[in-house]
N, C-alpha and C positions, 0 to 999 in steps of 0.2 A: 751362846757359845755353841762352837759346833762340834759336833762328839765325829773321831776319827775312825775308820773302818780299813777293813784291809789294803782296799784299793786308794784310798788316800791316808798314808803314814805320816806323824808326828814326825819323828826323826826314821832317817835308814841308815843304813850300817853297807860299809862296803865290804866287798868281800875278802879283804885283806882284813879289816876289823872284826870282821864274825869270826873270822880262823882265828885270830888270838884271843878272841872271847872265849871257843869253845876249848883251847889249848889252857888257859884259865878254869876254867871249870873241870876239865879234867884233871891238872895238877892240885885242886882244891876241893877235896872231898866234903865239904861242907857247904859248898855252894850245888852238888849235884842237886839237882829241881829245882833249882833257885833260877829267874831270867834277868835279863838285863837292865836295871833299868836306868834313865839317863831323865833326869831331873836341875832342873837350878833352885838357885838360895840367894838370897840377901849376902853379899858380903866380895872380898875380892877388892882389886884395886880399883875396877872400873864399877862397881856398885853391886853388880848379879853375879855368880861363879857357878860353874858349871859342876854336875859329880853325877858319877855311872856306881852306882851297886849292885851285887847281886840279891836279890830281894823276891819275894811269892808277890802273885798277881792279887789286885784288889778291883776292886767290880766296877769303880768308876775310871779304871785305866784306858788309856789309848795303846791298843796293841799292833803292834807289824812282826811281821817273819822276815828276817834275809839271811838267806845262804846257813839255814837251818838255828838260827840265833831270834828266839824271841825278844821282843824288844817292847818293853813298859814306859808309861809317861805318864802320871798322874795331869789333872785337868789344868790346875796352877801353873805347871811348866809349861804344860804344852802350848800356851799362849805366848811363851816366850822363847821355845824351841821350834815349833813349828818349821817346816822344809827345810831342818839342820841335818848335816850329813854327818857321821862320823866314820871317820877314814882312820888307818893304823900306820906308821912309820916305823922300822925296826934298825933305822940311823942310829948311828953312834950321837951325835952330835943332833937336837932338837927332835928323839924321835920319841914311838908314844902314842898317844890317843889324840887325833885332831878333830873338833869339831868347828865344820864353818857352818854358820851361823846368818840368815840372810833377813833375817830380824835383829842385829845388833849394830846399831848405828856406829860405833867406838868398840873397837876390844883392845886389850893393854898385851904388851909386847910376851909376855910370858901364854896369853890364850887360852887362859883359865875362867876370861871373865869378861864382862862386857856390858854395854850399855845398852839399852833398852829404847 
């Protein structure tokens, strides 16, 4: 397994994502020192499901910086999120946190989730 470093990041965040992260973290005083982290799980219609919390760093994380947003991936996901971007939409209609995914062979129409 290969452990990630600055220069090669797990997931990035674009910069419309990182500004609603840290608009988030400001509006949520109990997230202050907490970073991002973006993780998968067993479950979802397509089998794996995606989820971002804010959470404290732990020692065998893969860390990246974008547009001032740390950003966590324990070792588990990151074999499954690897070179995934997450991008932010503030649409009326489908908007929200997107992550594409270029390790998921199948994702199911809602993009919460996806196959492996």
């Amino acid at each position: 397994m290969s452990t990630a470093t600055e220069t090669q990041p797990v997931v990035t965040l674009t910069e419309r994502a990182a500004g609603r992260i840290r608009e988030m973290q400001t509006d949520d005083p109990a997230s202050a020192g907490k970073h991002l982290r973006v993780y998968i799980e067993r479950g979802g219609c397509s089998g794996m499901q995606y989820g971002m919390v804010f959470d404290e760093r732990r020692t065998d994380d893969a860390v990246g910086e974008f547009h001032g947003v740390l950003v966590l991936t324990d070792p588990f996901s990151a074999d499954y999120v690897r070179g995934a971007v997450v991008d932010f939409s503030d649409a009326l209609t489908g908007g929200g946190f997107k992550i594409s995914n270029p390790n998921a062979r199948q994702s199911c129409g809602c993009g919460k989730s996806f196959e492996a």
